[in-house]
MARGU-767767 format. One line per 3 residues: for each residue z, x, y of C-alpha. Coordinates in steps of 0.02 Angstrom, whole numbers. Example, Ala and Ser with C-alpha at 12.3 -4.5 7.8 and 13.67 -1.06 7.14 Angstrom:
BEGIN
390/615/-225 | 357/684/-53
This chain:
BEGIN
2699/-2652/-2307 | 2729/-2565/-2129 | 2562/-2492/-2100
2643/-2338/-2014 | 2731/-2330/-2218 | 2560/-2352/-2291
2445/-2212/-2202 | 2584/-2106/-2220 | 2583/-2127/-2408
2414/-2114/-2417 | 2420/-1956/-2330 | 2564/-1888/-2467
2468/-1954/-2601 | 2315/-1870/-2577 | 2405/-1711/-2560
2477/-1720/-2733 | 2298/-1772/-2782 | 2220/-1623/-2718
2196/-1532/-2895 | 2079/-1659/-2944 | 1948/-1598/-2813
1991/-1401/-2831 | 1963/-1403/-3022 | 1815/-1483/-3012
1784/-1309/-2905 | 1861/-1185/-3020 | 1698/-1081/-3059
1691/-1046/-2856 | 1809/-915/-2800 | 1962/-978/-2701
1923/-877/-2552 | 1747/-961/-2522 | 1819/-1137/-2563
1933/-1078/-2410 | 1788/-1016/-2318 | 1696/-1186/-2347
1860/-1277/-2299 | 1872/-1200/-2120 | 1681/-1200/-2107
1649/-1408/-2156 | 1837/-1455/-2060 | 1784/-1391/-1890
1611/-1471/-1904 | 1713/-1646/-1955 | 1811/-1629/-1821
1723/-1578/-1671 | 1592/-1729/-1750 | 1762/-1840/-1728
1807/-1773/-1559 | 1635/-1785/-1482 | 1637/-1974/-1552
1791/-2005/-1472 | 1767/-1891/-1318 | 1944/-1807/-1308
1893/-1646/-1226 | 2023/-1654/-1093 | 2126/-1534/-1216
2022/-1376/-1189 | 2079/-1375/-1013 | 2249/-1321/-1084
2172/-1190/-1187 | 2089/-1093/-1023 | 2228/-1117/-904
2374/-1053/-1049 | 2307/-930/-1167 | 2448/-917/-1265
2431/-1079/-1323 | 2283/-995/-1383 | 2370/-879/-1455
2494/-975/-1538 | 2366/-1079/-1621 | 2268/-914/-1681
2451/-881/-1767 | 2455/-1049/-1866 | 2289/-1040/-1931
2323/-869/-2002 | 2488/-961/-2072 | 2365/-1115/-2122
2229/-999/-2217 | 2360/-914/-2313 | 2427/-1091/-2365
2277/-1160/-2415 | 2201/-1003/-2509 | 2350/-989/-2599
2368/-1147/-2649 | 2181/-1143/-2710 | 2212/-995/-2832
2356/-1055/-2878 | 2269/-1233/-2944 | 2124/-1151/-3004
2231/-1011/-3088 | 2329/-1163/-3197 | 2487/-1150/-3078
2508/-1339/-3024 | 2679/-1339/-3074 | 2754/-1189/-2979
2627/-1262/-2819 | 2722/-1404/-2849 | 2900/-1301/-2840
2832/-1227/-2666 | 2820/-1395/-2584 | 2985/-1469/-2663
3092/-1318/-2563 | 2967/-1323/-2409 | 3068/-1441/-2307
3246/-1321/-2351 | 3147/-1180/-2311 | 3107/-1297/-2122
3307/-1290/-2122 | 3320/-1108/-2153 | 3184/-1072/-2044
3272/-1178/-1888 | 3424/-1088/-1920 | 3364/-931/-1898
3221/-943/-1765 | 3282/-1086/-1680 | 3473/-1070/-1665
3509/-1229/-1743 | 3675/-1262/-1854 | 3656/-1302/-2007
3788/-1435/-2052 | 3896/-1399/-2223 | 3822/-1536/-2338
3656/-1442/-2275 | 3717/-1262/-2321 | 3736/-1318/-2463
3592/-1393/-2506 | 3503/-1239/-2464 | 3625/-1124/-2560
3597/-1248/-2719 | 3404/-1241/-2692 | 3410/-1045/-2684
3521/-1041/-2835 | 3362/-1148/-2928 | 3225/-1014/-2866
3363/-878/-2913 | 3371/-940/-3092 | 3183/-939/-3126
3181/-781/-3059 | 3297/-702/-3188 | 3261/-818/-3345
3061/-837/-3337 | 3066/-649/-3281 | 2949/-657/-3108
2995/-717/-2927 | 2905/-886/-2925 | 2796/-792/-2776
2671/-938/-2774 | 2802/-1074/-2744 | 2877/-964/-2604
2723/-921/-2516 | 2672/-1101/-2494 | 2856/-1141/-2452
2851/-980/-2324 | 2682/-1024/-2264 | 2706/-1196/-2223
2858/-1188/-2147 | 2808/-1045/-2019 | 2645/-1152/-1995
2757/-1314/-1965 | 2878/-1232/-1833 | 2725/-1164/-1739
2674/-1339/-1757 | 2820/-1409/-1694 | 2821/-1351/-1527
2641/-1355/-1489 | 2553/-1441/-1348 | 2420/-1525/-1448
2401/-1672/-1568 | 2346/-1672/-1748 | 2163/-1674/-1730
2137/-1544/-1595 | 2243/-1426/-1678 | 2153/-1441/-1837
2003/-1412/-1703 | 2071/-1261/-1637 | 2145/-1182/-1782
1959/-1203/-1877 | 1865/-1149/-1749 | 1963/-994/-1750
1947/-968/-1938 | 1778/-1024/-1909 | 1691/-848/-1877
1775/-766/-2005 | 1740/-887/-2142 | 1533/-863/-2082
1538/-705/-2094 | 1638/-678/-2259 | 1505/-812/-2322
1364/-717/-2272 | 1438/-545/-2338 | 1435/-648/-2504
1265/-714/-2482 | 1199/-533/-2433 | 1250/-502/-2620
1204/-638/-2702 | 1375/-706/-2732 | 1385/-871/-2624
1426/-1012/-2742 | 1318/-1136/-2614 | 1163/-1046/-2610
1147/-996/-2799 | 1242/-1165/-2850 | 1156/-1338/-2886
1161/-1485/-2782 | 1326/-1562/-2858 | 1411/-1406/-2833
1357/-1393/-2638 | 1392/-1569/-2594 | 1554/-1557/-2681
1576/-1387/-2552 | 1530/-1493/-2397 | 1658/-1630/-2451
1805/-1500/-2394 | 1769/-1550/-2219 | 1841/-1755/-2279
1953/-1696/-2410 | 2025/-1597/-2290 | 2038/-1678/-2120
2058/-1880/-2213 | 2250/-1837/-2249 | 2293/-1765/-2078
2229/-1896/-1998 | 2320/-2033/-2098 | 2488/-1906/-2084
2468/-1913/-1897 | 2431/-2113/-1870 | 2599/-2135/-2014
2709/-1998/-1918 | 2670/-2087/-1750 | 2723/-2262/-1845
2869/-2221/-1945 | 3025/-2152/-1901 | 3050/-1958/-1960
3212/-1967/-2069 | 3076/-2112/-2164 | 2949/-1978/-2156
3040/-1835/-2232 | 3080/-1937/-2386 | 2901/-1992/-2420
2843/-1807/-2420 | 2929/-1775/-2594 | 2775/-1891/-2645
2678/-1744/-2642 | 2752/-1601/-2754 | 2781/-1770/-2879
2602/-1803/-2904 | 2579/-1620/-2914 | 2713/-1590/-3045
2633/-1733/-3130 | 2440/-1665/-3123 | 2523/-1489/-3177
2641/-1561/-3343 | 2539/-1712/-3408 | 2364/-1685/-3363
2336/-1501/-3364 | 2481/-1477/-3505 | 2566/-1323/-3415
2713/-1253/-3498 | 2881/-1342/-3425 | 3009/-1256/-3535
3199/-1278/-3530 | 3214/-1139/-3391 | 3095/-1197/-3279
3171/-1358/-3286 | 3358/-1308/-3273 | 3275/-1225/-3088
3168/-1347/-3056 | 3330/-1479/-3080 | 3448/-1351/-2970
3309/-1371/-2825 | 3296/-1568/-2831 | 3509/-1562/-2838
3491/-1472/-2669 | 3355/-1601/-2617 | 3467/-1731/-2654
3601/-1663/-2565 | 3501/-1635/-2424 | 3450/-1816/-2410
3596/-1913/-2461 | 3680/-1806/-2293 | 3541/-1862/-2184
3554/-2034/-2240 | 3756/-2046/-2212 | 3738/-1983/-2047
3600/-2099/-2020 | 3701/-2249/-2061 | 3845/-2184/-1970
3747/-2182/-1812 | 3686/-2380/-1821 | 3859/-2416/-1872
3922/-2337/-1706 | 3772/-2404/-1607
């Protein structure tokens, strides 16, 4: 197997797996599992960095402050990812997390259409009008807007177009984005320890260790994303990414038996139609182009 295919699959795969780890932390409120997140990532990291000795980066950071900036903007983006998608696993909705990442990459489209300029070809437009139809009909039939499946979908996708311009790789943008989540999380830990509600000092051993291990369970995947993305090319990467929401739709309908009625799937089915629009264009075109090369 190309190795650039492999870490990238690991990457996807322990994405989907994530449930596995947050119900093992479902007695600890989502917001300090978020806390401990942003708290054990930076300290991973910076261990990583200082290892390696990449420091050049931070040079950037006091010559262009709105880099800074920019980054301060994704990790607000990247905290309201990641506590949602906590509550939502904790909360028994793995299936509608699941939804969120299946229209993330349309919502990418969207997004570029409207921020960036770009056209949206017609096989596209329709993809994303399909898509919308699927989130449309859960809306009406299981009588709520799926709001957990579109905030990770929003989320993301704001978080991977301030991404997608930025100056730094991977790891030191995980560095800057936790070190600027960093105070917050202390302090929201301490306001909880000041009343006797932090989960790590009142919990046991197991529970704390289980804490520190969202610094690995966090930063492990990125890192394997980054080495695959710089591997692969990104049509290849796109397509592996659907690993994810699998796994978690899995988890969510045959491990943690949540209901998967006839009108979740007749949406569900709508959105993977506009997926599989979506890629079959991308795919044409692709082969078009080595055709003409």
């Amino acid at each position: 197997m190309n190795p650039g295919v492999a870490y990238a699959l690991g990457a996807y795969t322990l994405w989907g797996l994530f449930p596995l780890y947050f119900k093992l932390l479902h007695a600890v409120p989502a917001m300090q599992i978020l806390a401990h997140r942003m708290v054990w990532s930076l300290l991973l990291v910076f261990g990583i960095l200082l290892v390696r000795r990449r420091w050049t980066w931070m040079r950037l950071l006091r010559e262009q402050p709105a880099v800074l900036a920019r980054f301060a903007a994704s990790a607000l983006l990247l905290a309201c990812n990641w506590g949602t998608y906590i509550w939502a696993v904790n909360h028994d909705h793995v299936v509608e997390a699941s939804l969120g990442y299946y229209i993330n990459p349309l919502m990418n489209v969207a997004l570029g259409t409207v921020i960036l300029h770009e056209r949206l070809r017609p096989a596209q437009w329709v993809a994303v009008a399909i898509a919308a139809c699927g989130v449309a009909w859960m809306t009406t039939e299981v009588g709520h807007v799926p709001w957990i499946a579109l905030s990770l979908a929003v989320t993301f996708a704001g978080y991977s177009l301030l991404r997608k311009t930025a100056p730094l790789g991977s790891l030191e943008g995980l560095a800057v984005e936790t070190a600027v989540l960093f105070p917050l999380a202390l302090v929201y830990l301490g306001w909880e320890g000041a009343h006797g509600a932090n989960a790590f000092a009142t919990g046991n051993w197991s529970l704390r260790w289980l804490l520190i291990a969202a610094g690995p369970v966090t930063t492990i995947p990125l890192l394997l994303f980054a080495a695959g993305a710089r591997r692969i090319p990104f049509s290849l990467l796109g397509i592996l990414q659907y690993l994810t929401p699998t796994v978690l739709l899995g988890l969510g309908v045959w491990l943690y038996h949540e209901p998967f009625g006839v009108d979740k799937a007749i949406g569900f089915g709508l959105v993977w139609v506009g997926i599989a629009v979506y890629l079959a264009e991308g795919l044409v075109r692709l082969r078009w182009r080595s055709v003409a090369a």
